[in-house]
Structures are given as structure tokens and as C-alpha cells.
BALO-245558 format. One record per residue (C-alpha): residue in three letters; residue number from 1; x, y, z. Coordinates in Angstrom, 2 decimals, m for minus. Layout:
BALO-245558
(pt ALA; NUM; (X; Y; Z))
...
//
This chain:
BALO-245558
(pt UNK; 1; (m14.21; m1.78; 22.40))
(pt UNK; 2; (m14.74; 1.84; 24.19))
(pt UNK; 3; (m13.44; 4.64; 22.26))
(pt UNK; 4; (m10.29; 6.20; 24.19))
(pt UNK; 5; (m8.50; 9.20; 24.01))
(pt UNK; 6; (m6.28; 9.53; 21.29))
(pt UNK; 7; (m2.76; 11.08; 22.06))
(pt UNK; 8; (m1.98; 14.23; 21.06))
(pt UNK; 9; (0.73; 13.75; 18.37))
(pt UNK; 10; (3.24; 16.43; 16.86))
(pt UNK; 11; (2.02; 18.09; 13.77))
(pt UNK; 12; (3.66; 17.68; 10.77))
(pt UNK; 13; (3.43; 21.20; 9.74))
(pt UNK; 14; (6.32; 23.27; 8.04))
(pt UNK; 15; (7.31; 25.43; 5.30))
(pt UNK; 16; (6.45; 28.53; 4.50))
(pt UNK; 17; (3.13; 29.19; 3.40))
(pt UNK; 18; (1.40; 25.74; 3.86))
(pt UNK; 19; (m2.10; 25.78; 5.20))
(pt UNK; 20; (m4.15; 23.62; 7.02))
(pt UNK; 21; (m7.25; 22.10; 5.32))
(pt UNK; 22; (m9.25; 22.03; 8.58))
(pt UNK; 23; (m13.22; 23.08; 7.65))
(pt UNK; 24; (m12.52; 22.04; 3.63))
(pt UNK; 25; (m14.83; 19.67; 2.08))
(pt UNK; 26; (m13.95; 15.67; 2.03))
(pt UNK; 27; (m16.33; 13.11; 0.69))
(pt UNK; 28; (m15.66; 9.51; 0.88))
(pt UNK; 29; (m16.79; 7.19; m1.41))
(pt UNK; 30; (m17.45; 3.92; m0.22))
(pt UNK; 31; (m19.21; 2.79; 3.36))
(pt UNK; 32; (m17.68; m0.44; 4.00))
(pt UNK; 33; (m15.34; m0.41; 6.95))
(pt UNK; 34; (m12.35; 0.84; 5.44))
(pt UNK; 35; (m14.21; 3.59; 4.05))
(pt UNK; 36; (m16.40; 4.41; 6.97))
(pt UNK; 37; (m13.13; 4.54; 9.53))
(pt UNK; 38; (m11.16; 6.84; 7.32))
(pt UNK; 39; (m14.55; 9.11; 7.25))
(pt UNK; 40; (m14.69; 9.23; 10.99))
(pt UNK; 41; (m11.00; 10.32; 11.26))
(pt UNK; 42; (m11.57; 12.91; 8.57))
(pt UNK; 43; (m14.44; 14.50; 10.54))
(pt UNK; 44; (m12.42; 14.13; 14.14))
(pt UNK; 45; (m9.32; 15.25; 12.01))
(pt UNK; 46; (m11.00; 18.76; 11.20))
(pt UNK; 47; (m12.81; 18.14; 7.84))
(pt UNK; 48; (m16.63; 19.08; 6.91))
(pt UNK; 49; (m17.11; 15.10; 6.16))
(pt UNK; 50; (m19.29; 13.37; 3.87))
(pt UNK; 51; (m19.75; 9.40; 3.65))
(pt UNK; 52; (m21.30; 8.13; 0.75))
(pt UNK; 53; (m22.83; 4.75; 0.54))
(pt UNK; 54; (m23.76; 2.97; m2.62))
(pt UNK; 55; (m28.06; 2.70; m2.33))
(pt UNK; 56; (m30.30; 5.71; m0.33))
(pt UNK; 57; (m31.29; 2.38; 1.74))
(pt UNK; 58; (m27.91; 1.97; 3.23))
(pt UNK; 59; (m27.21; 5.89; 3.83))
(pt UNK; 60; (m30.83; 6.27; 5.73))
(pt UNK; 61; (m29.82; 3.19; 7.77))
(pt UNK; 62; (m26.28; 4.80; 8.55))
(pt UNK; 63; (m28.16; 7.95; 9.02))
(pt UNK; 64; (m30.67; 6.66; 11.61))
(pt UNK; 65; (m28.71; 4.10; 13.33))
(pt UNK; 66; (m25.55; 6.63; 13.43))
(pt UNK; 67; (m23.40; 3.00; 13.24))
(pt UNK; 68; (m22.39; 0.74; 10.26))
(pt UNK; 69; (m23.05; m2.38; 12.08))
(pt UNK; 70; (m22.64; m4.37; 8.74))
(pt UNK; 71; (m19.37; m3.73; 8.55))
(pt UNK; 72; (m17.88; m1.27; 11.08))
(pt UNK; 73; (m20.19; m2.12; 14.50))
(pt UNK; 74; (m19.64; m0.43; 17.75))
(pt UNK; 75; (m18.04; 2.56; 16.29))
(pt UNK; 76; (m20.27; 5.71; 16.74))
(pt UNK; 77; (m20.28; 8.00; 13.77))
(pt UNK; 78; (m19.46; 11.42; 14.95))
(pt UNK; 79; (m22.69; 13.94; 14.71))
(pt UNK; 80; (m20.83; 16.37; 12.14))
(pt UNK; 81; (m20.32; 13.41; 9.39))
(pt UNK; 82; (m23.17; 13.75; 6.93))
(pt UNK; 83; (m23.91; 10.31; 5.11))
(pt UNK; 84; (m25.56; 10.51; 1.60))
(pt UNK; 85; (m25.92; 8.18; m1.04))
(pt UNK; 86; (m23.81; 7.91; m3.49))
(pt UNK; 87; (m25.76; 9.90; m6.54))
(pt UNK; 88; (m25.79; 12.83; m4.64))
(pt UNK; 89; (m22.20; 13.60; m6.79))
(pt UNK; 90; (m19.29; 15.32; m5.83))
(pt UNK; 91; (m19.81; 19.07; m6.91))
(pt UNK; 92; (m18.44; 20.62; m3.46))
(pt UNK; 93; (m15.75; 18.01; m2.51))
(pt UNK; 94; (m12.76; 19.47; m2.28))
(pt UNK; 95; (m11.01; 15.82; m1.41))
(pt UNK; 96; (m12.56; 12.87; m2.54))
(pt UNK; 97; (m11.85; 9.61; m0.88))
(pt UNK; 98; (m12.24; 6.53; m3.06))
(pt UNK; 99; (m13.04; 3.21; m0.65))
(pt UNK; 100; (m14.81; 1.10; m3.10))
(pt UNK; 101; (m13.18; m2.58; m3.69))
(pt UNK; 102; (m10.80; m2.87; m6.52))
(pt UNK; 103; (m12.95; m4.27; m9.28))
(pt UNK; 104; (m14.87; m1.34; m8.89))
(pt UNK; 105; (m11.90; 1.40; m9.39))
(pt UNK; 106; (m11.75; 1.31; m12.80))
(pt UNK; 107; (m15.60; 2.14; m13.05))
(pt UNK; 108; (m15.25; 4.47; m10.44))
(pt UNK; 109; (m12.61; 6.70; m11.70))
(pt UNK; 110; (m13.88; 6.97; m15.40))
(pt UNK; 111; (m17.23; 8.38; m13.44))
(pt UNK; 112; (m15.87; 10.55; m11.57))
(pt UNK; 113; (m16.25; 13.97; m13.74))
(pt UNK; 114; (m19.46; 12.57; m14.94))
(pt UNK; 115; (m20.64; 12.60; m10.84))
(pt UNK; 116; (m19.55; 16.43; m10.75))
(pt UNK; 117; (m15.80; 16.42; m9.34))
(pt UNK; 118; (m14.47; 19.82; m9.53))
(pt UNK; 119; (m11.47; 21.18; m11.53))
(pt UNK; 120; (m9.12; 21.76; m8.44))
(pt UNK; 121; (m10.55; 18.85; m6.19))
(pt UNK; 122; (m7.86; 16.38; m4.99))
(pt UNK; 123; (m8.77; 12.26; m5.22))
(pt UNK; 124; (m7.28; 9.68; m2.48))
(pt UNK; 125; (m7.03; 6.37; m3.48))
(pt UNK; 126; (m7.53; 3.68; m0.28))
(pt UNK; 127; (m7.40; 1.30; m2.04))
(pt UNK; 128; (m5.10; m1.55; m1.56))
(pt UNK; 129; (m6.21; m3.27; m4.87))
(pt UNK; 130; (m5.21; m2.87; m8.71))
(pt UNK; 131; (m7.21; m1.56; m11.26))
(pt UNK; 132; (m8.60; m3.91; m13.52))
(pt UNK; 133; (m8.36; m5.14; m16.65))
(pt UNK; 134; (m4.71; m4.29; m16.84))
(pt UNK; 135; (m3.48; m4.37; m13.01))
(pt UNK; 136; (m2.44; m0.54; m12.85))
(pt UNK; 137; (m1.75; 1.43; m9.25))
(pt UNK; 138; (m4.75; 3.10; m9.40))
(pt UNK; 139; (m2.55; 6.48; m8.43))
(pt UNK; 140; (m1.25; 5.83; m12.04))
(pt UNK; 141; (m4.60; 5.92; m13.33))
(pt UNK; 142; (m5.59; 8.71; m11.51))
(pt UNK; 143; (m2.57; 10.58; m12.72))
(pt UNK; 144; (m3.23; 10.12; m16.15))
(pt UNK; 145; (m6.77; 11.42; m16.06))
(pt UNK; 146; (m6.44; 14.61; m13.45))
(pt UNK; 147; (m2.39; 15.02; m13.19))
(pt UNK; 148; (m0.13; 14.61; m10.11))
(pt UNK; 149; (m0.56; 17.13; m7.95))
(pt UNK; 150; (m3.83; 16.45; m7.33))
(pt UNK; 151; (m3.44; 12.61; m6.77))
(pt UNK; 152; (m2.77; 10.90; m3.36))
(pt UNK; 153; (m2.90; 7.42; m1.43))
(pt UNK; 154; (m3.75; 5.98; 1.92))
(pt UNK; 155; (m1.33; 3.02; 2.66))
(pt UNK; 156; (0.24; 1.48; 6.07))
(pt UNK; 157; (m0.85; m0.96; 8.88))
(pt UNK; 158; (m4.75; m0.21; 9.46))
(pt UNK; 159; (m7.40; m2.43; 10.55))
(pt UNK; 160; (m10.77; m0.10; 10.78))
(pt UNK; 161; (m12.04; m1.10; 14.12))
(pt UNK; 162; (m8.14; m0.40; 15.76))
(pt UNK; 163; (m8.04; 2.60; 13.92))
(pt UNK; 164; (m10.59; 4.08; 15.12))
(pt UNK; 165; (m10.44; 3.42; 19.21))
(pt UNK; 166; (m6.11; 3.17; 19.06))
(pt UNK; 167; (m5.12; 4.63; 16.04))
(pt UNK; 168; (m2.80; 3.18; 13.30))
(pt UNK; 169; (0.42; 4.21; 10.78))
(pt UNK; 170; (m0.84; 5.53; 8.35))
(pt UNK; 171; (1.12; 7.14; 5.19))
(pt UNK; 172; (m0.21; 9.52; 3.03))
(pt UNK; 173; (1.72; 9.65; m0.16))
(pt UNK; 174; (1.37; 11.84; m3.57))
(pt UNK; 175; (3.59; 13.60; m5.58))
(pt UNK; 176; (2.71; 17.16; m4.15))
(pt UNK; 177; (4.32; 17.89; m1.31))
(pt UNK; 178; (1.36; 20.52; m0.24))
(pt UNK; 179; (m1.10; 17.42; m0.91))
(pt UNK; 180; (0.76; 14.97; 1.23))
(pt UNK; 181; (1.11; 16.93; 4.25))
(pt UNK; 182; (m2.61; 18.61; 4.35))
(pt UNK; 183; (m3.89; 14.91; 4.40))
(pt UNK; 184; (m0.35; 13.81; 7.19))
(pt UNK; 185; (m1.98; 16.97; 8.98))
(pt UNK; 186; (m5.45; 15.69; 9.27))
(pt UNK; 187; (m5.01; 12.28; 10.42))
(pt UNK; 188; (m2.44; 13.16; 13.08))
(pt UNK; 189; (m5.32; 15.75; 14.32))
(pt UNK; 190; (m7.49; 13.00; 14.68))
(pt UNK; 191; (m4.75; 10.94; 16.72))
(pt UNK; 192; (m3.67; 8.84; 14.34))
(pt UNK; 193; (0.44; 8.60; 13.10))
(pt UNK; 194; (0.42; 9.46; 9.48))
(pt UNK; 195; (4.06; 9.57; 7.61))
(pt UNK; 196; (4.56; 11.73; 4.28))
(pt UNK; 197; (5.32; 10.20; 1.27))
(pt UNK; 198; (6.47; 11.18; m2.60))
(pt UNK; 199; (6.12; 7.51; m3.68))
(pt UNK; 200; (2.66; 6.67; m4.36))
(pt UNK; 201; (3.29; 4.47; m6.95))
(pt UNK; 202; (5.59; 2.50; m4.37))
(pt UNK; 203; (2.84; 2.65; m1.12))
(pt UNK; 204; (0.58; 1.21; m3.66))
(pt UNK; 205; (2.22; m1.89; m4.28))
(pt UNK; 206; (3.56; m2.48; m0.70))
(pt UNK; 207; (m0.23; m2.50; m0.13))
(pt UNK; 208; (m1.06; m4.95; m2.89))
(pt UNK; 209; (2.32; m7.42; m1.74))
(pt UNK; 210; (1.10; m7.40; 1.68))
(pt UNK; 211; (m2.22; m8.70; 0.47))
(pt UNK; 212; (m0.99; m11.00; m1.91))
(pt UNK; 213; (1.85; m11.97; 0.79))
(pt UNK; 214; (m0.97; m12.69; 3.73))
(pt UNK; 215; (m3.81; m14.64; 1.15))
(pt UNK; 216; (m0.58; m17.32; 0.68))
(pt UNK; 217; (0.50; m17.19; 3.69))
(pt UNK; 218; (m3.24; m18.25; 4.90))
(pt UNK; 219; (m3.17; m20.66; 2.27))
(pt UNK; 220; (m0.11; m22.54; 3.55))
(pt UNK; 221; (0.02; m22.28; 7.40))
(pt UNK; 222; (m1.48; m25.65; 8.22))
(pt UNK; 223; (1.43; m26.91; 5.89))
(pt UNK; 224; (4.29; m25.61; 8.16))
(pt UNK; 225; (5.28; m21.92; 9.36))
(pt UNK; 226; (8.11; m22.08; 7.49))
(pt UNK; 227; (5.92; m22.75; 3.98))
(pt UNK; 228; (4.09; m19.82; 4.93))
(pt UNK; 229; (6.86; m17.09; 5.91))
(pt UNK; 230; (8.52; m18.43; 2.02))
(pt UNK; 231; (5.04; m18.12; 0.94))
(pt UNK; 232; (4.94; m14.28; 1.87))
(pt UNK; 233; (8.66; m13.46; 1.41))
(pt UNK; 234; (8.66; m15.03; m1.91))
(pt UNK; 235; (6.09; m12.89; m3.25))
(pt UNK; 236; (7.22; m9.40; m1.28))
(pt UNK; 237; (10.58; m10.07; m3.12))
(pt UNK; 238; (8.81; m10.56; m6.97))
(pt UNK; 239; (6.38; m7.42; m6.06))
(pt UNK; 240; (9.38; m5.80; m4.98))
(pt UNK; 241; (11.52; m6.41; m8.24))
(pt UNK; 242; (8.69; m5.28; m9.89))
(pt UNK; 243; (8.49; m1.92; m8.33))
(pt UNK; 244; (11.56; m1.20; m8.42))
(pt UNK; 245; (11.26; m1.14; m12.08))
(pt UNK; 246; (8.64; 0.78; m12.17))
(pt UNK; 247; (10.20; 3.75; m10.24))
(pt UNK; 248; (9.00; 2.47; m6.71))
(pt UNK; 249; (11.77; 3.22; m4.21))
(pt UNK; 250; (12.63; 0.07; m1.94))
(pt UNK; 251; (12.38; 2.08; 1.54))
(pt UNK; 252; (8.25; 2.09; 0.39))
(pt UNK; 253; (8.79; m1.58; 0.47))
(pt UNK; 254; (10.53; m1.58; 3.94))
(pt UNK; 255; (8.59; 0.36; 6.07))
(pt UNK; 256; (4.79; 1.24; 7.24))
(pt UNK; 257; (3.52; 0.85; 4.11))
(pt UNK; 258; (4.84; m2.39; 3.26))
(pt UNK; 259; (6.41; m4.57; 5.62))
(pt UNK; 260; (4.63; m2.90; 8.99))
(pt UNK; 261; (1.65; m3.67; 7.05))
(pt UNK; 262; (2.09; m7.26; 6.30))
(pt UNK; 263; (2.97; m8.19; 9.81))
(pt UNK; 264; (m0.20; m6.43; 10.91))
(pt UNK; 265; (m2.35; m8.44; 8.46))
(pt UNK; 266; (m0.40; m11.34; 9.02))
(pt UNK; 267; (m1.01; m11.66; 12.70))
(pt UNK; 268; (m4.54; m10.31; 12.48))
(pt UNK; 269; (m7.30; m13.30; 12.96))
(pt UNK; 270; (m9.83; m11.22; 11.06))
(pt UNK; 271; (m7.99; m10.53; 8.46))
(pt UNK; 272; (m9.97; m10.78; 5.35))
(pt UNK; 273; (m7.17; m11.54; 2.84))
(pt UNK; 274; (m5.54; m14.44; 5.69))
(pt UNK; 275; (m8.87; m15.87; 6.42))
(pt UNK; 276; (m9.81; m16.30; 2.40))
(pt UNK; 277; (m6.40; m18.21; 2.10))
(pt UNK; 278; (m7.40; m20.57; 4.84))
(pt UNK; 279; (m10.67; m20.75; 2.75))
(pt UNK; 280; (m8.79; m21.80; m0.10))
(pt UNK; 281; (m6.77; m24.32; 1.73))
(pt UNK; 282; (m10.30; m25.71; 2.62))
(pt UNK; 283; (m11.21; m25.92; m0.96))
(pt UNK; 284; (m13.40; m22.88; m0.64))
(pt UNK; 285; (m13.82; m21.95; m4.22))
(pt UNK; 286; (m12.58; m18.46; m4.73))
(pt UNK; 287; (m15.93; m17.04; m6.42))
(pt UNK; 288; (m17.50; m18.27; m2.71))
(pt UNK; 289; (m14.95; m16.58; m0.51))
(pt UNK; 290; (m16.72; m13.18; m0.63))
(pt UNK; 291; (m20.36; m14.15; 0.60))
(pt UNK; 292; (m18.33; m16.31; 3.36))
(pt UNK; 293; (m16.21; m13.67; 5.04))
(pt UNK; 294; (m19.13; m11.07; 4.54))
(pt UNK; 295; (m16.97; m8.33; 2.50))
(pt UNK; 296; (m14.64; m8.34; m0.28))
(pt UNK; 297; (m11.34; m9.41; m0.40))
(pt UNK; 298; (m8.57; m7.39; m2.14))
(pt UNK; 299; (m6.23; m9.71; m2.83))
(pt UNK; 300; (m8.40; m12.68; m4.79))
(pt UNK; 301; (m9.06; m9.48; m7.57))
(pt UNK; 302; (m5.82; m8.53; m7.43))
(pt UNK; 303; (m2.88; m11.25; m7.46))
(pt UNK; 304; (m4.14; m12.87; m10.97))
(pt UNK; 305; (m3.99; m8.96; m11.97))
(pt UNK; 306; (m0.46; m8.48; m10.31))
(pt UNK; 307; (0.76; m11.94; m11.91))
(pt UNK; 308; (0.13; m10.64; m15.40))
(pt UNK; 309; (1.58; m7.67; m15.06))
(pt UNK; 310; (4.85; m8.41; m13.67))
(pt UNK; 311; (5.16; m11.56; m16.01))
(pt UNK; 312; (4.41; m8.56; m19.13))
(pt UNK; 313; (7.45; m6.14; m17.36))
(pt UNK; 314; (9.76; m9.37; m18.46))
(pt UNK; 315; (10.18; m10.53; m14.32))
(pt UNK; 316; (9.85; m14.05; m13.51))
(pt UNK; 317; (7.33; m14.20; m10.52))
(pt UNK; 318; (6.98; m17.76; m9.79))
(pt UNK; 319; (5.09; m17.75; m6.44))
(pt UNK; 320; (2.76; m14.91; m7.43))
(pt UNK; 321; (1.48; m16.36; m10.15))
(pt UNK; 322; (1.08; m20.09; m8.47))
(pt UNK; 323; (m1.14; m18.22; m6.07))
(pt UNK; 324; (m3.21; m17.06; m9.11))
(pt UNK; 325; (m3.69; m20.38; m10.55))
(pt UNK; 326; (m4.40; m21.37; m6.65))
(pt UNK; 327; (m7.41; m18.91; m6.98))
(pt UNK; 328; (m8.69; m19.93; m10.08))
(pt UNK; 329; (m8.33; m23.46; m9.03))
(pt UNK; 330; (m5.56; m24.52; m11.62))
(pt UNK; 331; (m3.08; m25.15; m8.89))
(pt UNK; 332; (m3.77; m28.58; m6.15))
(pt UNK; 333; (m2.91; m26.89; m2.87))
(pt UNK; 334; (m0.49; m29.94; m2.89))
(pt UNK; 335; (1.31; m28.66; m5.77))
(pt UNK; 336; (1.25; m25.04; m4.70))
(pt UNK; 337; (2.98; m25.65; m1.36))
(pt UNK; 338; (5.65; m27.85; m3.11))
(pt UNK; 339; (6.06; m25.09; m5.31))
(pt UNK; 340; (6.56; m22.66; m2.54))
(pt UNK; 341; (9.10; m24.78; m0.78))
(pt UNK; 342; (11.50; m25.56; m4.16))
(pt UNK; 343; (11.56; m22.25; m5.58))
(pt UNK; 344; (14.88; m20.75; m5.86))
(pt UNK; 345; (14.88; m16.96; m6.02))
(pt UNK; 346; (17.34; m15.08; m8.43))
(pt UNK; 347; (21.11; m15.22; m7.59))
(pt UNK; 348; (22.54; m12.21; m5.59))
(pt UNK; 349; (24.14; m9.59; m7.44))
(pt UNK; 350; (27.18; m10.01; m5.72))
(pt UNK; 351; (29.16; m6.29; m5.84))
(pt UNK; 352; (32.42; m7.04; m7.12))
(pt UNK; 353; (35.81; m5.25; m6.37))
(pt UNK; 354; (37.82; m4.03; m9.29))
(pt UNK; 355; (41.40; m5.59; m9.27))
(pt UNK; 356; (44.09; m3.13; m8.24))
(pt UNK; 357; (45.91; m2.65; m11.66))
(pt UNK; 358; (49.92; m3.49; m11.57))
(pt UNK; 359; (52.10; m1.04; m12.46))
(pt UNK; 360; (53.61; m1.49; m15.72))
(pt UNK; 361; (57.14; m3.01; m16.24))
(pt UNK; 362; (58.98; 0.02; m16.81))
(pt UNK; 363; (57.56; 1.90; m13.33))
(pt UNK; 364; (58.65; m1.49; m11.60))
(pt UNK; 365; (61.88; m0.61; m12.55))
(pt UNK; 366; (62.30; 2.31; m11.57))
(pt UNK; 367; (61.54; 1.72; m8.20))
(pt UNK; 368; (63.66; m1.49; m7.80))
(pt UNK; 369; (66.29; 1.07; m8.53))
(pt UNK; 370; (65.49; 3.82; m6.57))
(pt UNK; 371; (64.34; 6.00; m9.14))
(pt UNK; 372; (60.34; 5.61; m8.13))
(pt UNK; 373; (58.33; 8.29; m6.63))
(pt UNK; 374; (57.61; 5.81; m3.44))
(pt UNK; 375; (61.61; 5.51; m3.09))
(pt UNK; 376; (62.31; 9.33; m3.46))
(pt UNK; 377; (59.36; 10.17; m0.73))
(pt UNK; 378; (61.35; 7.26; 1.50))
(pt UNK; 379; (65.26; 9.46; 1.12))
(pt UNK; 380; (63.30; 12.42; 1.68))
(pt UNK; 381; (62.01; 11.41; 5.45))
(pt UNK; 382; (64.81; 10.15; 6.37))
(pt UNK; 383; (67.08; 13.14; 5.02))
(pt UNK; 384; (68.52; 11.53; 2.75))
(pt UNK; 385; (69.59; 13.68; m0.91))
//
């Protein structure tokens, strides 16, 4: 696919006193094709870009070749993005990128300080994944370990190769407004949308619902289209529940980074996370899946983690945790897609309308003999004394 012109979008800039991080430091971590797209946007979007693969063999072969033709092919990596390996560190980033898989975040993020990162550096999740063992956003963990303001995430509808030749919708979400923006500000120089978010938290789990929501429906297409949109919307709704509780607002939920997202995976044929559910239909054992499709997939690390920890907030997630036990094999396909098609979702909280009180005996009275307020205002129109 030829690389076009991107469209020159509006900027997002406003307030008094924001700047622009244009010539700032970014290093991404991670150079599968996720990782390697955002890096080319970051360089065409202004910043002095680094791309960090995990072995010196892979960054000398990105280096040489000036193409990740693993896992990104036919996209040209722009002559100002510098590709290292990862044990170079992180002692001049001023924005680190994290696009390693999700069983690797936890690992990741407890090295970070340890690999250099500086005191005042911001860190951008990608990630559409959980952190293991406990199934945490990993802006939570994040937050925790370096506080708010410098925590952010990449969510929204964004296959690499489109990205990267026709742009996306992107949404950059953190807690600081200053953070959200700079990163808004970067992608829509590099001709890509990119909303603003405050609701990391909520982007986060969109991202990991629209996973979860695309691996079933995968799994259950060949059983009927109907199976397959409950199969989604079923699990969106117990992710969503979920969220909710956890401080998520539901308009994450609704828009780019949630449902825009799961249509885009949903009708993508290389989808990774749709083409491992169609694996597991096959009886593709889940372990397998990985090797097969040539990357990892989010969602076969993440649902068992999402499962548990909506089941420990006290929500009943039926669906979402039959596709676990689908993963690990514990579920007959048979049995999931029966369970899919008879599960009931919780009653609607119907909003009800308070009676109208009647007025007591006495006031009744009163106005069935004229005394009332409502029969004095009536004399009083009509002239009456």
C-alpha cells in the first residue's frame, strides 16, 4: 500500500501556556507492529524518536533494512527514527512508549527505573492488555509507581499498517490535561485524528472488551451471526458494569475507544484477536495460537485475567468467563455457544416515577367548599370577591 498524504487536521491546541512537545525525546519500547507504527507517527508527528527492539539482532536488521518486514512490511521507517536495542535504557526519554504484549507489562514496568527512566519522564501505555497476575489497567499500575500526571494511554480503532498510509482515531487519555493534549498534538501533526481523554482507566478497558468482544465473536461466527453479535455484546455489557465500578465513565465505553474500536477489529480479516477465535473454533489449542498467527494475541492473556477480576469486584460475568474456560479448553465450543445464546443479562433498572401524594382530608375540604387556594385563585380571575 503506497504511503499518501495525510490531511492536514486542526490542532488541538489551547489554553494558556501549553506548549508543544515537538523536538522532545520519545522512546518506544517494543518493535512489533503496534509499536513500530506508533514510532513512525511520533517521528512524522515532530518527536526526536527512538524504537527499541528486544535483541541488538533485531535493531541492526531494522537499522539496515530501514523496514520491519516481520511484522510491519512495506512501511518505510522515516530516516530521523533511531532504532536501538532495548538495553540501551531510557536515561534521555522524555516519553516512553510501552508496546510490549501484556504478559510482559508487569516485568516491564517494575524495570523501568532500573533501565534509567528519568524523574519527570512521562510513560504511555499501548497496550490493550491487563497486567498480570492480578488483571490491573496497566495505567493503574503505572499510577501507583510514578503518580498521575505523568501517566497516559493510547486507545481507539488502529490497525498499524492503516495507520500508517490512512491514519486512524486515536485517543490519548491521562489524567493531566497538559499530558493528554501534548501527545493529541503530536499524532494529529502526523495526520492522524487523536481525541483527549481524562479517563484512562476507562480507554483501557474499552480496549481490553473490544478484544475480549472480537476473540468470541471469532469463536462463534460459523455458529450463526447472531451467536456472535450476543457473543460480543454480552461481554462489552459485563466489561462495562465492571468499569463503571471502577470509576470508568460509560461515554469511554461508547465511543473511539470502545465501540469504534470493536467494529474495526470486528470487521478486520487480519485481526489477530478474530482470527485466534476462529483458531479456537478449530480446536487450535490456545498455547498454539501465537506461533500460528505469527505475533501475540492480547486477548488469550487477558480475558482469563479480566474474568477473575470482575468475578472478585462481586459482578456476575457469565460470557467472559465461558470464553476463559473456552481458552483453557474447559469449555466444548458446543457448550460455549449454547451458553452464549441462553444467557439472560441483568434486569433493567427500570426508573420509577414517584406517586403524586393526595392531599390530606382536611385540604380536600376546603376546596370542595370553596375555601382552597385553587378555588380562591379561580374568584379572583373571574372578579369575583
Amino acid at each position: 500500500m503506497p504511503d499518501r498524504p495525510r490531511p492536514q487536521l486542526p490542532s488541538p491546541l489551547r489554553g494558556v501556556g501549553f506548549q508543544a512537545p515537538f523536538g522532545r525525546r520519545a522512546v518506544v519500547v517494543g518493535a512489533g507492529s503496534f509499536g513500530t507504527a506508533v514510532a513512525v507517527l511520533l517521528a512524522r508527528g515532530g518527536l526526536r524518536t527512538t524504537l527499541q527492539a528486544r535483541t541488538r539482532e533485531q535493531a541492526e536488521r531494522l537499522a539496515t533494512d530501514r523496514e520491519n518486514a516481520v511484522y510491519l512490511p512495506g512501511v518505510e521507517l522515516p530516516r530521523e527514527l533511531r532504532v536501538e536495542a532495548a538495553d540501551a535504557g531510557l536515561a534521555r526519554a522524555e516519553f516512553v512508549f510501552l508496546g510490549v504484549p501484556s504478559h510482559d507489562l508487569d516485568a516491564v514496568i517494575a524495570g523501568l527505573v532500573a533501565r534509567g527512566l528519568g524523574p519527570r519522564a512521562s510513560v504511555v501505555s499501548l497496550s490493550k492488555g491487563l497486567v498480570p497476575p492480578t488483571g490491573r489497567a496497566p495505567t493503574v499500575v503505572l499510577r501507583e509507581q510514578f503518580g498521575p500526571e505523568r501517566v497516559a494511554c493510547i486507545g481507539g480503532p488502529a490497525h498499524a499498517r492503516e495507520m500508517v498510509h490512512e491514519g486512524a482515531g486515536l485517543v490519548a487519555a491521562s489524567e493531566d490535561e497538559a499530558l493528554a493534549l501534548q501527545l493529541a498534538r503530536v499524532f494529529i501533526q502526523a495526520g492522524v485524528v487523536c481525541e483527549e481523554s481524562n479517563d484512562p482507566l476507562g480507554v483501557e478497558l474499552a480496549g481490553a472488551a473490544k478484544n475480549a468482544a472480537a476473540l468470541a465473536a471469532g469463536a462463534t461466527e460459523r455458529q450463526g451471526l447472531n451467536a456472535a453479535g450476543a457473543a460480543a455484546g454480552h461481554i462489552f455489557a459485563e466489561v462495562w458494569r465492571y468499569a463503571e465500578a471502577q470509576g470508568a465513565r460509560a461515554d469511554s465505553m461508547i465511543g473511539l475507544a470502545g465501540t469504534g474500536d470493536l467494529v474495526a477489529t470486528a470487521l478486520a480479516p487480519q485481526s489477530r484477536n478474530r482470527r485466534a477465535g476462529e483458531l479456537l473454533a478449530d480446536g487450535v489449542a490456545a498455547e498454539e495460537i501465537p506461533q500460528r498467527i505469527g505475533q501475540a494475541v492480547e486477548a488469550l492473556e487477558s480475558v482469563p485475567l479480566l474474568a477473575e477480576a470482575i468475578e472478585r469486584a462481586g459482578f456476575e460475568a457469565p460470557v467472559t468467563g465461558g470464553l476463559a474456560r473456552l481458552i483453557a479448553a474447559d469449555l466444548p465450543l458446543d457448550d460455549w455457544v449454547a451458553l452464549v445464546r441462553t444467557t439472560v443479562p441483568p434486569p433493567a433498572r427500570f426508573r420509577r416515577v414517584p406517586a403524586r401524594p393526595r392531599p390530606r382530608w382536611w385540604a380536600r375540604l376546603r376546596e370542595r367548599l370553596g375555601l382552597g387556594r385553587g378555588a380562591r385563585e379561580r374568584r379572583a380571575l373571574e372578579g369575583g370577591s
